[in-house]
PyMOL Python script that loads the backbone (N, CA, C, O; Angstrom):
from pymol import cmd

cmd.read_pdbstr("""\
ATOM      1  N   UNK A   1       0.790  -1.205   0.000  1.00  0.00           N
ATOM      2  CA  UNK A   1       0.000   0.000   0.000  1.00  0.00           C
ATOM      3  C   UNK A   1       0.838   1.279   0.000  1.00  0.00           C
ATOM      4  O   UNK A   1       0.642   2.230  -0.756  1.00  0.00           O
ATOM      5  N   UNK A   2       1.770   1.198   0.909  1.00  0.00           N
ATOM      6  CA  UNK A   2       2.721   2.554   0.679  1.00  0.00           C
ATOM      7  C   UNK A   2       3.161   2.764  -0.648  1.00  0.00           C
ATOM      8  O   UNK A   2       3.419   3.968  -0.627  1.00  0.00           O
ATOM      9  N   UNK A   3       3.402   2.376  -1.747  1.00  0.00           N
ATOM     10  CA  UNK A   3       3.411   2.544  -2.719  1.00  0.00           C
ATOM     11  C   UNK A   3       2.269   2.853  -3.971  1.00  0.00           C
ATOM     12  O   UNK A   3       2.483   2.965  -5.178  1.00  0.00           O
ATOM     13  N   UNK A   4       0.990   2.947  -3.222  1.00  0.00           N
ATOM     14  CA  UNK A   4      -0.130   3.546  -3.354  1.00  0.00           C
ATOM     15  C   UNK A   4      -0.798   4.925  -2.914  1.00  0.00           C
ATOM     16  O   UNK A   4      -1.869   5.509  -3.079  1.00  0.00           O
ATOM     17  N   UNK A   5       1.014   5.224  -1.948  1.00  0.00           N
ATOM     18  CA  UNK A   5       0.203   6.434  -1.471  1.00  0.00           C
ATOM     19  C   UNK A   5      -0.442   6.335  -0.349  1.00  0.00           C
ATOM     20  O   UNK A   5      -1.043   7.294   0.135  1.00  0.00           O
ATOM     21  N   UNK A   6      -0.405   5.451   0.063  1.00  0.00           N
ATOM     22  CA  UNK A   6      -1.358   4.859   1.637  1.00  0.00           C
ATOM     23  C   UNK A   6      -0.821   4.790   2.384  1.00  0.00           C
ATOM     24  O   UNK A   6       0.127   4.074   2.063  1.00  0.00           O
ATOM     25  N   UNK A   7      -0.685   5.262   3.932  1.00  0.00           N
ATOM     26  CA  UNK A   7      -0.359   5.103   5.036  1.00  0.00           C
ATOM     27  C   UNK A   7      -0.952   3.927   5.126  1.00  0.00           C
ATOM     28  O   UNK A   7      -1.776   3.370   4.402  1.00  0.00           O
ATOM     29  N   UNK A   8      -0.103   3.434   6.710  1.00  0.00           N
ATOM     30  CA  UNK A   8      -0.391   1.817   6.784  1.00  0.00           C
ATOM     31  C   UNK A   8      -0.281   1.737   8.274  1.00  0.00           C
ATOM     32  O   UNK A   8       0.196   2.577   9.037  1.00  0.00           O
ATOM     33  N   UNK A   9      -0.825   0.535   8.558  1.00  0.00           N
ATOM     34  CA  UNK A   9      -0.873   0.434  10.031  1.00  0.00           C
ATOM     35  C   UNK A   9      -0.398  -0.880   9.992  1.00  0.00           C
ATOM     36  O   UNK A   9      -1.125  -1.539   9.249  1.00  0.00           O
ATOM     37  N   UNK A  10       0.667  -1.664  10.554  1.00  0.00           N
ATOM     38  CA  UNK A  10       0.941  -2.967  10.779  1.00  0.00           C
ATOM     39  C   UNK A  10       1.511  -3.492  12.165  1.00  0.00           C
ATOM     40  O   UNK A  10       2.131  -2.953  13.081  1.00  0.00           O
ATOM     41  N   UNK A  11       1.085  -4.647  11.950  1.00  0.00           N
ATOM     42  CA  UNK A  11       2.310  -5.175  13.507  1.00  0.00           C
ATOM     43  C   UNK A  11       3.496  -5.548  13.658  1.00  0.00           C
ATOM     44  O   UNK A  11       4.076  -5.942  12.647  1.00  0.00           O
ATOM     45  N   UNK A  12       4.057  -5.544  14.655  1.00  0.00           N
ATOM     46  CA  UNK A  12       5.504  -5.019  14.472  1.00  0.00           C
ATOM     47  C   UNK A  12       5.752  -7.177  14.394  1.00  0.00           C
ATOM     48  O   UNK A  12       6.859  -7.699  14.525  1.00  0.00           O
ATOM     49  N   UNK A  13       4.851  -7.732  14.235  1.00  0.00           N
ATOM     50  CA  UNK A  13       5.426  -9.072  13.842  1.00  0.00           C
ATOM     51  C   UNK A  13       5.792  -9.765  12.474  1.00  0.00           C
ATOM     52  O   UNK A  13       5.178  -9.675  11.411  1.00  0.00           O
ATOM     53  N   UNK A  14       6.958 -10.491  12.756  1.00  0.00           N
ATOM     54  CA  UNK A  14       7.424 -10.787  11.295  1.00  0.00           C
ATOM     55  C   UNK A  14       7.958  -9.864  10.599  1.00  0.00           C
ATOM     56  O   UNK A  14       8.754  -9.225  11.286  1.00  0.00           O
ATOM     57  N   UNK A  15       7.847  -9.315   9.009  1.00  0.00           N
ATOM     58  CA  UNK A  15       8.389  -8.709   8.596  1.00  0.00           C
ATOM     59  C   UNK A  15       7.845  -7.322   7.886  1.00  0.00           C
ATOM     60  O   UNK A  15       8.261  -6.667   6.931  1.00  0.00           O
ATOM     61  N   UNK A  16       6.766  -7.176   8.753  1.00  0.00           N
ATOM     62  CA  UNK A  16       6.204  -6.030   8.075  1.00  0.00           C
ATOM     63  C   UNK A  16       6.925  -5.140   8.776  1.00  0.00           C
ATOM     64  O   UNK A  16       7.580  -4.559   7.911  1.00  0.00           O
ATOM     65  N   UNK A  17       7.284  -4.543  10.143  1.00  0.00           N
ATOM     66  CA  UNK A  17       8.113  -3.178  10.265  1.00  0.00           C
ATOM     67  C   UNK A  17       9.304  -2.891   9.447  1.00  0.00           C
ATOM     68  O   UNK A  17       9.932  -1.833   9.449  1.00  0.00           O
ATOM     69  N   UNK A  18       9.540  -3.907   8.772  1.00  0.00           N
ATOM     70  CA  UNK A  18      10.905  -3.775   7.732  1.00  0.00           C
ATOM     71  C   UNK A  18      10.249  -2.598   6.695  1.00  0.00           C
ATOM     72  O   UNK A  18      10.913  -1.577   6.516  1.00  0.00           O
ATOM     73  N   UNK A  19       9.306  -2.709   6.205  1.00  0.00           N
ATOM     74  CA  UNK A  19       8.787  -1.743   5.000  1.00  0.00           C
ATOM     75  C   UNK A  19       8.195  -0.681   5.911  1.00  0.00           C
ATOM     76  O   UNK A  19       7.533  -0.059   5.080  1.00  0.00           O
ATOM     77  N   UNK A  20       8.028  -0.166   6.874  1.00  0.00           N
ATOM     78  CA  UNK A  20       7.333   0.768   7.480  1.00  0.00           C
ATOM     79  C   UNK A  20       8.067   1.379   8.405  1.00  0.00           C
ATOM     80  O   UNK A  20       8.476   0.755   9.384  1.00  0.00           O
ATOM     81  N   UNK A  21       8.369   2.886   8.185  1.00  0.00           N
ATOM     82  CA  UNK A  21       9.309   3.340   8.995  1.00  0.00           C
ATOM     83  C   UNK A  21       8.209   4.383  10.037  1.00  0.00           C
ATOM     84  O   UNK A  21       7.703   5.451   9.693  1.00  0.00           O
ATOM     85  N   UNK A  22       8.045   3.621  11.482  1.00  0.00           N
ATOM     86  CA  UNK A  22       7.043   4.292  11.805  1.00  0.00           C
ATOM     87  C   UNK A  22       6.748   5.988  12.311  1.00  0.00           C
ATOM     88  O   UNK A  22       7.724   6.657  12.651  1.00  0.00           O
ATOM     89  N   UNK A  23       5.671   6.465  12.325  1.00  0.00           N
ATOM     90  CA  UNK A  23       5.455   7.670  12.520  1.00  0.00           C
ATOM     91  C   UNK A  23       5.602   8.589  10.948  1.00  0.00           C
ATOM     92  O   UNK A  23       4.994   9.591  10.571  1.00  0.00           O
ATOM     93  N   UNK A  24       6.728   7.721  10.234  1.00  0.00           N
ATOM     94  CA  UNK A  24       6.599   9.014   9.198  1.00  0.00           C
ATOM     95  C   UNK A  24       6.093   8.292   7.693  1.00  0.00           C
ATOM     96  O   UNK A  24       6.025   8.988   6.680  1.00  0.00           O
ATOM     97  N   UNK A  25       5.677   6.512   7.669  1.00  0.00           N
ATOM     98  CA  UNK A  25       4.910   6.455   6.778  1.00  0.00           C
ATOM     99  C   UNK A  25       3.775   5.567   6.816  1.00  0.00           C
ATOM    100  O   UNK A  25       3.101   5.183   5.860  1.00  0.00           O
ATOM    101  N   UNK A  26       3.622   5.234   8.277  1.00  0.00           N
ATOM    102  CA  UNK A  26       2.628   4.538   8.587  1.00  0.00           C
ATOM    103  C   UNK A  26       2.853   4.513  10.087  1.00  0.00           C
ATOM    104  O   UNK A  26       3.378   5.393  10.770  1.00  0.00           O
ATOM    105  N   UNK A  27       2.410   3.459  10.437  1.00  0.00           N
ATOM    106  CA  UNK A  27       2.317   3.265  12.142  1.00  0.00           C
ATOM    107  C   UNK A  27       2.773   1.759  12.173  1.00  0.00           C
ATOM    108  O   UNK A  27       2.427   0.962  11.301  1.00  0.00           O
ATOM    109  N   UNK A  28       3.837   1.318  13.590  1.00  0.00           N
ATOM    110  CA  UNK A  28       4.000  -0.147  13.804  1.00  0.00           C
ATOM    111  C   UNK A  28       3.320  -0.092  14.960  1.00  0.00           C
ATOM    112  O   UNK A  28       3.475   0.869  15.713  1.00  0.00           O
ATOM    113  N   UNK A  29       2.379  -1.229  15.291  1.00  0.00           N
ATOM    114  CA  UNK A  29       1.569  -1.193  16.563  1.00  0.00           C
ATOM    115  C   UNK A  29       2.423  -2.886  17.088  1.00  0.00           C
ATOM    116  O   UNK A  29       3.055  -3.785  16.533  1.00  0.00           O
ATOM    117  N   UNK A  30       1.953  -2.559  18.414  1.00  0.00           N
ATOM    118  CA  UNK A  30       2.305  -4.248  19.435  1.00  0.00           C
ATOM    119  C   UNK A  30       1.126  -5.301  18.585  1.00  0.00           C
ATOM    120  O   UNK A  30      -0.062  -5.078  18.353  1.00  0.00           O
ATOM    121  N   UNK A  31       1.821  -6.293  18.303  1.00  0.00           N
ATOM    122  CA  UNK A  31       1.226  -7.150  17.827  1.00  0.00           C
ATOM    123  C   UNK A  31       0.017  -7.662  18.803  1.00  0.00           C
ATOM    124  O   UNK A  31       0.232  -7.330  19.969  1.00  0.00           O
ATOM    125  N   UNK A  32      -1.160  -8.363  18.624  1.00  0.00           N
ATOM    126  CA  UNK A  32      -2.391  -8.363  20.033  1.00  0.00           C
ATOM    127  C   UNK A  32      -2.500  -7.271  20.378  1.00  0.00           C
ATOM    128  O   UNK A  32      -3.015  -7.254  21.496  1.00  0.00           O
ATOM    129  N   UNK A  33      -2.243  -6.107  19.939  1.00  0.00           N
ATOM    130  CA  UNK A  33      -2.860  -4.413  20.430  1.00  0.00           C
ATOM    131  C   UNK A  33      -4.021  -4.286  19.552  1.00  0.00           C
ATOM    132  O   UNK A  33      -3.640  -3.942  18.433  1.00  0.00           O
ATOM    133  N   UNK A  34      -5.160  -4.415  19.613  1.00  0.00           N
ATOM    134  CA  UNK A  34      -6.418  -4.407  18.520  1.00  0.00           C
ATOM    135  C   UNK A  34      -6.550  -2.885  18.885  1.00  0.00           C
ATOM    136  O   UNK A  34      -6.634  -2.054  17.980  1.00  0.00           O
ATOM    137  N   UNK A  35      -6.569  -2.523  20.180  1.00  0.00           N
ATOM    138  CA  UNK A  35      -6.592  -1.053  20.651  1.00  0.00           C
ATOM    139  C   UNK A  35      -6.283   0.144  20.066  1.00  0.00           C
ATOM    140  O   UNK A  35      -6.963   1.076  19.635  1.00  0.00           O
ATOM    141  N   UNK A  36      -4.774  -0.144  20.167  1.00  0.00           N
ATOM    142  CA  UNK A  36      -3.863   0.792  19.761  1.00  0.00           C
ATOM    143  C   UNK A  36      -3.865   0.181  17.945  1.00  0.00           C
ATOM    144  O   UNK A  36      -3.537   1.180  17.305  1.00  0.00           O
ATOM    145  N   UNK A  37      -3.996  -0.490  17.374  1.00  0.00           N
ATOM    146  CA  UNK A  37      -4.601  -0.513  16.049  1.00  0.00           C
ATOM    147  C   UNK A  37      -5.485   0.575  15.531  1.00  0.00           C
ATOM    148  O   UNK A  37      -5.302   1.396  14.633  1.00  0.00           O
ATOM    149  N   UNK A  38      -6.791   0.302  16.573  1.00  0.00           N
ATOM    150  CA  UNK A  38      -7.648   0.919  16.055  1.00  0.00           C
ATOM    151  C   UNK A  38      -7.497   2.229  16.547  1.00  0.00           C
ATOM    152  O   UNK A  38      -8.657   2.639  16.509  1.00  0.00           O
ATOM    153  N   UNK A  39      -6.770   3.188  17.006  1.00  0.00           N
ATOM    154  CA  UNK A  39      -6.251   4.061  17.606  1.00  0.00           C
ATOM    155  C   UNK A  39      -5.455   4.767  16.561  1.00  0.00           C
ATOM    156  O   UNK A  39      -6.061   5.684  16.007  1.00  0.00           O
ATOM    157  N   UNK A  40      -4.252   4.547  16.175  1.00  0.00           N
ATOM    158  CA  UNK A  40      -4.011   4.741  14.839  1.00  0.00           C
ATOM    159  C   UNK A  40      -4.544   4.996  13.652  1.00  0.00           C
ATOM    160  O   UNK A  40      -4.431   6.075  13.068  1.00  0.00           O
ATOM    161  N   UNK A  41      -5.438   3.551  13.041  1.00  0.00           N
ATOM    162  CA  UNK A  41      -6.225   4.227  12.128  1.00  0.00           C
ATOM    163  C   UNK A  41      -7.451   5.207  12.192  1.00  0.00           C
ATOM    164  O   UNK A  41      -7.984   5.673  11.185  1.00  0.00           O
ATOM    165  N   UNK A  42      -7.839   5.469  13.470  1.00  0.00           N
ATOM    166  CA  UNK A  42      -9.063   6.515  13.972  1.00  0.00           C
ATOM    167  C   UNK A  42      -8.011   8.113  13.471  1.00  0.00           C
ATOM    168  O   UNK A  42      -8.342   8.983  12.665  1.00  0.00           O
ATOM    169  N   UNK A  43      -6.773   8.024  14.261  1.00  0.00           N
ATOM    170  CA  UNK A  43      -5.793   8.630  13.448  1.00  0.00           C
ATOM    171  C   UNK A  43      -5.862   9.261  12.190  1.00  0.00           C
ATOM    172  O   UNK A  43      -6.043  10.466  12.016  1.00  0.00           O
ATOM    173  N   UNK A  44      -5.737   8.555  11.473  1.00  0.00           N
ATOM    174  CA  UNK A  44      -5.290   8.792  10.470  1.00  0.00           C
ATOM    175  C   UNK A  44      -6.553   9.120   9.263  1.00  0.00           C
ATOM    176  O   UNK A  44      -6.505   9.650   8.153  1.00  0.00           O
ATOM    177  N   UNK A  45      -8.045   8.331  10.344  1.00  0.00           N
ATOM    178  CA  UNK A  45      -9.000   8.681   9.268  1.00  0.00           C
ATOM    179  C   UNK A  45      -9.350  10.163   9.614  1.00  0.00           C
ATOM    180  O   UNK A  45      -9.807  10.829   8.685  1.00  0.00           O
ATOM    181  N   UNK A  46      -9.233  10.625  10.539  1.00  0.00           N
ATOM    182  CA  UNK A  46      -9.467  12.028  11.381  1.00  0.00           C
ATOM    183  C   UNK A  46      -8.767  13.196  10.841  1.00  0.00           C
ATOM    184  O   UNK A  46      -9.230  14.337  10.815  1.00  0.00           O
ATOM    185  N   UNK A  47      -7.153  12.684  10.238  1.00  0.00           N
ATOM    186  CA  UNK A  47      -6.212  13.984   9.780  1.00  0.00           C
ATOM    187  C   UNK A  47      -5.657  13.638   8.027  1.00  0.00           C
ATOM    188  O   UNK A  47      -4.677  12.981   7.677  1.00  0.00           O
ATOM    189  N   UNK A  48      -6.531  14.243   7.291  1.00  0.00           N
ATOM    190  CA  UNK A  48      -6.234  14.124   6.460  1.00  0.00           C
ATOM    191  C   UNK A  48      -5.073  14.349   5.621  1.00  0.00           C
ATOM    192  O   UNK A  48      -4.665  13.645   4.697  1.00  0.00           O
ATOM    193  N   UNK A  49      -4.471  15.732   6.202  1.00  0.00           N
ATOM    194  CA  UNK A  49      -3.099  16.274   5.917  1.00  0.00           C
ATOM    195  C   UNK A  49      -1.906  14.995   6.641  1.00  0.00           C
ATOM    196  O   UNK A  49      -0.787  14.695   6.225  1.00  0.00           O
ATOM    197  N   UNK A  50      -2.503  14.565   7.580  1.00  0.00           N
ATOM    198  CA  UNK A  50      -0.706  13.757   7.942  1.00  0.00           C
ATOM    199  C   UNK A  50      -1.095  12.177   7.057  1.00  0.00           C
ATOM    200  O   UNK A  50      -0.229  11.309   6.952  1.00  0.00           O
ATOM    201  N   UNK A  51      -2.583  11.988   6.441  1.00  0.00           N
ATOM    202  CA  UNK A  51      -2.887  10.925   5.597  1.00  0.00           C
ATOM    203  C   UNK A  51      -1.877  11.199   4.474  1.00  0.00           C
ATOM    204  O   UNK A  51      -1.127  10.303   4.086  1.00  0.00           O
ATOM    205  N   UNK A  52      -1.850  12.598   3.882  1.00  0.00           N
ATOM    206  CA  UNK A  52      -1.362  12.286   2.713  1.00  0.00           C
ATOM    207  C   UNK A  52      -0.143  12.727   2.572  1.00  0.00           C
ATOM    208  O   UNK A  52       0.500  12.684   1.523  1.00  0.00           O
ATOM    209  N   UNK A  53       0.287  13.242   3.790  1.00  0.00           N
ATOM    210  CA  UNK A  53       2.230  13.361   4.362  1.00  0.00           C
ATOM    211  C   UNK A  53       2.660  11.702   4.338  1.00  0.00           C
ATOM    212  O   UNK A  53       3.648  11.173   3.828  1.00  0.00           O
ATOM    213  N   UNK A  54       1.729  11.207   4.957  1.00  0.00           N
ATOM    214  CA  UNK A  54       2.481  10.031   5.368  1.00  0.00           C
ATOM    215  C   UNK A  54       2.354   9.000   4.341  1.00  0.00           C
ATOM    216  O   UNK A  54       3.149   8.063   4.265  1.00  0.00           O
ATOM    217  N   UNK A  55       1.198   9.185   3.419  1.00  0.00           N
ATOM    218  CA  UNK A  55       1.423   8.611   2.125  1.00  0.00           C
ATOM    219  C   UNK A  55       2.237   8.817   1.159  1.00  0.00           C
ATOM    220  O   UNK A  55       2.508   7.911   0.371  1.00  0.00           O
ATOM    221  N   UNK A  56       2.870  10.297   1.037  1.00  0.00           N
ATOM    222  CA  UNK A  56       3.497  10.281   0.137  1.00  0.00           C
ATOM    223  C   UNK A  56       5.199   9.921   0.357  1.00  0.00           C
ATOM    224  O   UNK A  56       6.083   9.809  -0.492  1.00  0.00           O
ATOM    225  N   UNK A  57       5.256   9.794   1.839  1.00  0.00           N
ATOM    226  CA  UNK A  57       6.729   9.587   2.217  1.00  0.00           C
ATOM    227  C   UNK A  57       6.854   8.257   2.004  1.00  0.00           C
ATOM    228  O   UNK A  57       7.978   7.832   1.736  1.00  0.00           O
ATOM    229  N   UNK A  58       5.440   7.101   2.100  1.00  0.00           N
ATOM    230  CA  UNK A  58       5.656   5.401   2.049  1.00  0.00           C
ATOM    231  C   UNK A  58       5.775   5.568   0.757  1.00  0.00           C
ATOM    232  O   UNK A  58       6.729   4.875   0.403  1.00  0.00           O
ATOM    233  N   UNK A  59       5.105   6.372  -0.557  1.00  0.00           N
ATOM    234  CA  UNK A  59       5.360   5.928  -1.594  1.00  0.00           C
ATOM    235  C   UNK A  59       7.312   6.428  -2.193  1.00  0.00           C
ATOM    236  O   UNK A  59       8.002   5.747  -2.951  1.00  0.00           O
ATOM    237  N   UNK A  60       7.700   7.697  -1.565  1.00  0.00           N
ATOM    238  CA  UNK A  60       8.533   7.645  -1.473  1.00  0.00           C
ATOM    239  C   UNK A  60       9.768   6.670  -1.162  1.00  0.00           C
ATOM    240  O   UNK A  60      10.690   6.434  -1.943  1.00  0.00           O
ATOM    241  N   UNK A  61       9.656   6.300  -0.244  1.00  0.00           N
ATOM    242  CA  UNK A  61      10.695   5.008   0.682  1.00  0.00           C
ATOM    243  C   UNK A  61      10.475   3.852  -0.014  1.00  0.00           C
ATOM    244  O   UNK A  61      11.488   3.422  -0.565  1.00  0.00           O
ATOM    245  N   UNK A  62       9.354   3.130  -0.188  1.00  0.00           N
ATOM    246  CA  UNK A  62       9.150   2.165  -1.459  1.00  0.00           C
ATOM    247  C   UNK A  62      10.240   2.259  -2.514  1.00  0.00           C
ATOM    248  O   UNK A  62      11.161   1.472  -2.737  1.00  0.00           O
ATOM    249  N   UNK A  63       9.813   3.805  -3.323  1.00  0.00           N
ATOM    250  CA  UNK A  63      10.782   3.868  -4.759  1.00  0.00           C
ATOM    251  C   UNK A  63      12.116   3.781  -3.828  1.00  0.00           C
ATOM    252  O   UNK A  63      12.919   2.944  -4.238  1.00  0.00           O
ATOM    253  N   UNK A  64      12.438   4.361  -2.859  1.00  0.00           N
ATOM    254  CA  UNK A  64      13.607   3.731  -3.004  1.00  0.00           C
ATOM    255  C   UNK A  64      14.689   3.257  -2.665  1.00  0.00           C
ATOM    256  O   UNK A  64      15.893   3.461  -2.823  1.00  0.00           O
ATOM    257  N   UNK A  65      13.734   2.300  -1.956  1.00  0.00           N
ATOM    258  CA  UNK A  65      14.391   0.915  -0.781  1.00  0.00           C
ATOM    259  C   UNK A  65      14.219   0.000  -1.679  1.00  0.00           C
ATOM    260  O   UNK A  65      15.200  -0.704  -1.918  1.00  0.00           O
ATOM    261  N   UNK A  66      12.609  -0.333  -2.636  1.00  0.00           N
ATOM    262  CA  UNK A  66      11.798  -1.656  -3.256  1.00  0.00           C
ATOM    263  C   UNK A  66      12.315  -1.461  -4.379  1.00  0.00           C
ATOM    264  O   UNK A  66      12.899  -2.469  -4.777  1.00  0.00           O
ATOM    265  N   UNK A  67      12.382  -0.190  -5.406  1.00  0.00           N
ATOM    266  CA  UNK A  67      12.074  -0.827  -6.634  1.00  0.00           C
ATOM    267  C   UNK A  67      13.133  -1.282  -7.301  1.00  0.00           C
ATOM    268  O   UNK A  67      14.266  -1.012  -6.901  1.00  0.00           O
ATOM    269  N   UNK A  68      12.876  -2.191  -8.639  1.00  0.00           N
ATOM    270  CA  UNK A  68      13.504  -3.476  -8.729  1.00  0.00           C
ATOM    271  C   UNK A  68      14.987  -2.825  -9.065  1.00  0.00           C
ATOM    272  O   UNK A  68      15.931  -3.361  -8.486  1.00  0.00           O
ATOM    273  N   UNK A  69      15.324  -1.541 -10.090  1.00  0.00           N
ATOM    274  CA  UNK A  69      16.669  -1.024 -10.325  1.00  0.00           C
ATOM    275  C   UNK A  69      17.375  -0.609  -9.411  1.00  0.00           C
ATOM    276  O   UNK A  69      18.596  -0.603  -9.569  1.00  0.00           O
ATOM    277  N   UNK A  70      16.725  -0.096  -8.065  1.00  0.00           N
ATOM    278  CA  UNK A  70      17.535   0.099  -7.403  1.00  0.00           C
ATOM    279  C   UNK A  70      18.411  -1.129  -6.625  1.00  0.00           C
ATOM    280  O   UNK A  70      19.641  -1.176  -6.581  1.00  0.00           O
ATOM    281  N   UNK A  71      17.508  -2.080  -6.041  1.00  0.00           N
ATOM    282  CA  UNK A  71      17.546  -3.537  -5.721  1.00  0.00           C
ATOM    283  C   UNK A  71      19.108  -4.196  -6.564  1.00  0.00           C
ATOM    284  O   UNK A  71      20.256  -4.452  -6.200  1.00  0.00           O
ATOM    285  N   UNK A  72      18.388  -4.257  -7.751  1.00  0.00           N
ATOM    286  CA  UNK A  72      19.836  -4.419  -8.505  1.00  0.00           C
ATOM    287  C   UNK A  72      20.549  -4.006  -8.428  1.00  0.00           C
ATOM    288  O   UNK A  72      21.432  -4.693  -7.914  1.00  0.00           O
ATOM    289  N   UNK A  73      21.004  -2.416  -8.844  1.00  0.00           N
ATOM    290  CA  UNK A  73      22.261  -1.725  -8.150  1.00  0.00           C
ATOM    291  C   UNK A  73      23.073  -2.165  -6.953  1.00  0.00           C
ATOM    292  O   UNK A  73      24.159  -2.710  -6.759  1.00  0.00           O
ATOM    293  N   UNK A  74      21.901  -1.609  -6.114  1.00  0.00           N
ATOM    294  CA  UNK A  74      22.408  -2.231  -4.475  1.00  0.00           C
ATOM    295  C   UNK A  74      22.944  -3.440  -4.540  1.00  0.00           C
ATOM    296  O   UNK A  74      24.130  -3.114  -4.583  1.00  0.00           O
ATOM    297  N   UNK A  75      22.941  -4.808  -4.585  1.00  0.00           N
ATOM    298  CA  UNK A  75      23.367  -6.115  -4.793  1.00  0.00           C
ATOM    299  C   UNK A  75      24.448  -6.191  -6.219  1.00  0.00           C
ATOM    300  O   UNK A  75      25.054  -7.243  -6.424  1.00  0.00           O
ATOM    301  N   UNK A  76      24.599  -5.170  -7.025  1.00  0.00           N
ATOM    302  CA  UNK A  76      25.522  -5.582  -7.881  1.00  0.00           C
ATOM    303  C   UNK A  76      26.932  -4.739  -7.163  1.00  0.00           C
ATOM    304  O   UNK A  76      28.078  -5.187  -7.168  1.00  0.00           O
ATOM    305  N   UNK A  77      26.506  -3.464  -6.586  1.00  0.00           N
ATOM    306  CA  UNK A  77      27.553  -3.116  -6.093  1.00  0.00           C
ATOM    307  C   UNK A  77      28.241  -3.748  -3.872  1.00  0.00           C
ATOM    308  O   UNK A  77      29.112  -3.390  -3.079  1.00  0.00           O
ATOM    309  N   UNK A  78      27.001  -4.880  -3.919  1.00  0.00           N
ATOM    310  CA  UNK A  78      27.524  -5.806  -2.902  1.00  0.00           C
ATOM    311  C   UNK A  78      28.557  -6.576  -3.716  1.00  0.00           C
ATOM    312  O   UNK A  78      29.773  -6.402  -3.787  1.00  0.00           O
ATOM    313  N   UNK A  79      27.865  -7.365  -4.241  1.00  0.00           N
ATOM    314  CA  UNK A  79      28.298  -8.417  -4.803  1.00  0.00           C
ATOM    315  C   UNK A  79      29.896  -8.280  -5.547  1.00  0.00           C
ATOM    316  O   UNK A  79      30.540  -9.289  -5.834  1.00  0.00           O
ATOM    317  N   UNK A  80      30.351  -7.034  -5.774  1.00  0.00           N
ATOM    318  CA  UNK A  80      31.675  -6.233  -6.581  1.00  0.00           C
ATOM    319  C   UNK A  80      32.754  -6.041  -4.919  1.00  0.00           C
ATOM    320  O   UNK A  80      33.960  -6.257  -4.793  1.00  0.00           O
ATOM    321  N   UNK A  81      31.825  -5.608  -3.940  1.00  0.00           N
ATOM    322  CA  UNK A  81      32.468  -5.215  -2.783  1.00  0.00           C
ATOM    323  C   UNK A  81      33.024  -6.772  -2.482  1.00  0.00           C
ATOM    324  O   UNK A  81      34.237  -6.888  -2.652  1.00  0.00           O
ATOM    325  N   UNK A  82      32.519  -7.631  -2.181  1.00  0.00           N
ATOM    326  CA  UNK A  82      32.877  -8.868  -1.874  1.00  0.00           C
ATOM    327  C   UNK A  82      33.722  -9.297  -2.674  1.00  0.00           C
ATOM    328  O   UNK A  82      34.894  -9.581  -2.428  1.00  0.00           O
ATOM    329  N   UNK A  83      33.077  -9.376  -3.821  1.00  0.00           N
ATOM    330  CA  UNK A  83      34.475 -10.399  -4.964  1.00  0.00           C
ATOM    331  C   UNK A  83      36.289  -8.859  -4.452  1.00  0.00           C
ATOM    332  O   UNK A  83      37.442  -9.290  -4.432  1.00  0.00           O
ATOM    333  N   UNK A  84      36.060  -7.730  -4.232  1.00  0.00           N
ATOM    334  CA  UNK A  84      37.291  -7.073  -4.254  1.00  0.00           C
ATOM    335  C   UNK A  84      38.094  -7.889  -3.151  1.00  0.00           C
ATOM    336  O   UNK A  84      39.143  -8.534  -3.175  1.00  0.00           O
ATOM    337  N   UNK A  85      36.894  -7.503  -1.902  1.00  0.00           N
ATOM    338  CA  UNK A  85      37.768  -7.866  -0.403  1.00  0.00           C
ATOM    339  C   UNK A  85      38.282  -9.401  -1.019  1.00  0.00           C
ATOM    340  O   UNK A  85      39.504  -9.479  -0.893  1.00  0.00           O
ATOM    341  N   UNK A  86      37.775 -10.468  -1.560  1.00  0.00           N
ATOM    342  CA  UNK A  86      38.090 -11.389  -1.547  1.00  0.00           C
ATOM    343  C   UNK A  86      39.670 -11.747  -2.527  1.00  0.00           C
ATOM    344  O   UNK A  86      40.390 -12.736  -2.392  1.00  0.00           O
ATOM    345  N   UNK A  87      39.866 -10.531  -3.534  1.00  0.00           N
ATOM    346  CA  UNK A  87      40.550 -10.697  -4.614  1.00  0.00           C
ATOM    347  C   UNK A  87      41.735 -10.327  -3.610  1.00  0.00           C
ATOM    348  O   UNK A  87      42.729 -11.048  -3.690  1.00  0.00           O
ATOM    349  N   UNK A  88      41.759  -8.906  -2.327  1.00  0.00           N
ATOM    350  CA  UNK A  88      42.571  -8.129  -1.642  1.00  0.00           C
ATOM    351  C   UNK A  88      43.362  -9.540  -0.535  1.00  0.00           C
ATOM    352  O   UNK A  88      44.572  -9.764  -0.502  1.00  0.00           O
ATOM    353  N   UNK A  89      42.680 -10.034  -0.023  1.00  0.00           N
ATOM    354  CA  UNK A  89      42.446 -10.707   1.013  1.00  0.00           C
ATOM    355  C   UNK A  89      43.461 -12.732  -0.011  1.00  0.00           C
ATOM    356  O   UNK A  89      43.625 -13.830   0.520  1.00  0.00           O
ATOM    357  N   UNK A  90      43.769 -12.347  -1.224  1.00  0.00           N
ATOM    358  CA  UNK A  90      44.035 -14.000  -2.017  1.00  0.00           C
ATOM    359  C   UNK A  90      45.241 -13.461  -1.656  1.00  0.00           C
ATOM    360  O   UNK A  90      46.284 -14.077  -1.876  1.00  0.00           O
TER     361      UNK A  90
END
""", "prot")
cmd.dss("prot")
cmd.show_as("cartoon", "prot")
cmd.util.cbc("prot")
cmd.orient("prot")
């Protein structure tokens, strides 16, 4: 959804706080917090201006943590760092 422009509300279980940097593009709540869930999104349906701050920063961070060229980059210039240390290091 952050890449829709959508603020998001998730639990901080597993691997969703990895894509959600909280407060500035969604919210991470305690996992079993139905409370503070619904607390958040009461949030967020209430302020429309930090709806579409905080949407446009997830669609932001998406482009460019997720998308696929950058992904590549990132891992081609791992993958160059390693083969060096390893060439430095023979």
């Amino acid at each position: 959804m952050p890449a829709c422009e959508l603020p998001v509300v998730v639990s901080d279980a597993g691997g969703l706080p990895e894509v959600v940097v909280d407060g500035k593009t969604g919210y991470i709540v305690p996992r079993n917090n139905p409370e503070e869930a619904a607390n958040k999104i009461e949030i967020l349906v209430n302020d429309e201006y930090l709806r579409r701050q905080m949407g446009e920063a997830g669609r932001k961070f998406v482009l460019e943590n997720y998308e696929w060229k950058s992904n590549a980059d990132k891992m081609e210039k791992l993958y160059q760092e390693v083969a060096d240390t390893y060439r430095r290091e023979r």
